[in-house]
C-alpha positions in Angstrom: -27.1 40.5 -39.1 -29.3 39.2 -36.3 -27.3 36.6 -34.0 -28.8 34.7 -30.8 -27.8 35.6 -27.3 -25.3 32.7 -26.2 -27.1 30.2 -24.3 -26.2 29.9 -20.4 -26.7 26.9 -18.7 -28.7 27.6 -15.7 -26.1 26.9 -12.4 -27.2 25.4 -9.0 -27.2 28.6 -6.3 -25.5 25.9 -4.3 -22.9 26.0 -6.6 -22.2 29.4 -6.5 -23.0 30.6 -3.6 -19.9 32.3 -1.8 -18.9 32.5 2.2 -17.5 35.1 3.6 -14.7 34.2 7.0 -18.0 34.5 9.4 -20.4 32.4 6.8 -18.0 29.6 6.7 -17.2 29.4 10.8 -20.2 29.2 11.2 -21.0 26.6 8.6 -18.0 24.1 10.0 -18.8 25.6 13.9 -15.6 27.1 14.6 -13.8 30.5 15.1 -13.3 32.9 12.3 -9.6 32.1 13.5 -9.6 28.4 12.5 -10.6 29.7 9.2 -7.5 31.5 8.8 -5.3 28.5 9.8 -6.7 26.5 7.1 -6.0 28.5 4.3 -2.3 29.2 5.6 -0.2 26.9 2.9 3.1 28.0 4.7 3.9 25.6 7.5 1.1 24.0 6.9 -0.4 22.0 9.7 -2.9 20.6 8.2 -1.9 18.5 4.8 -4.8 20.6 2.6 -5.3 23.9 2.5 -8.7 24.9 2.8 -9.4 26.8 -1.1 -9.5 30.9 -0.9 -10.8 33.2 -3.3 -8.5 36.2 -2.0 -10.2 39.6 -3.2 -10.0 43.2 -2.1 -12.9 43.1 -0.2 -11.3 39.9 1.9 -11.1 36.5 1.5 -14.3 34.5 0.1 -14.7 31.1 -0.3 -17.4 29.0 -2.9 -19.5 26.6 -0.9 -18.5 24.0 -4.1 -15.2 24.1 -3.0 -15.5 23.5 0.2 -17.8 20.8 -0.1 -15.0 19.1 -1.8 -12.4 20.3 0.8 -14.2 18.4 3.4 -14.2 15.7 1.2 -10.7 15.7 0.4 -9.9 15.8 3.9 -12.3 12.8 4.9 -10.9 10.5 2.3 -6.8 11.5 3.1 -8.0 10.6 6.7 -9.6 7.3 5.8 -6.9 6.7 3.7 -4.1 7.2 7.1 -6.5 4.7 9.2 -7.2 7.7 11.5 -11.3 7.6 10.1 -13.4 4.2 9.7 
């Protein structure tokens, strides 16, 4: 019995490309501690957690996601009146 490979849909690299805690300070220019705070959930002082992909080799985070972190966090602000 001769069966196809399954197709694959071909993903943007933006999409999938992952950060590491120096990759993404960078990318929002601030410290790798800043970084930290925002993935904290426990007394949280920020109302959205920046998303974490927590592995054993540290914490990594998908450019997708963040993307829509900053997003997030643009429209809760324009939504308080503290962004025109």
């Amino acid at each position: 019995m001769d069966t196809a490979p399954a197709a694959t849909l071909p993903v943007s690299n933006l999409q999938t490309e992952i950060w590491t805690v120096d990759e993404l300070a960078a990318f929002l220019k601030c410290s790798k501690r800043s970084v930290y705070e925002l993935t904290r959930r426990r007394g949280q002082c920020h109302e959205i957690p920046l998303p974490v992909l927590r592995l054993f080799c540290g914490m990594r985070f998908r450019r997708s996601d963040v993307e829509q972190w900053i997003q997030q966090c643009v429209d809760a602000a324009v939504e308080a009146g503290r962004v025109q």
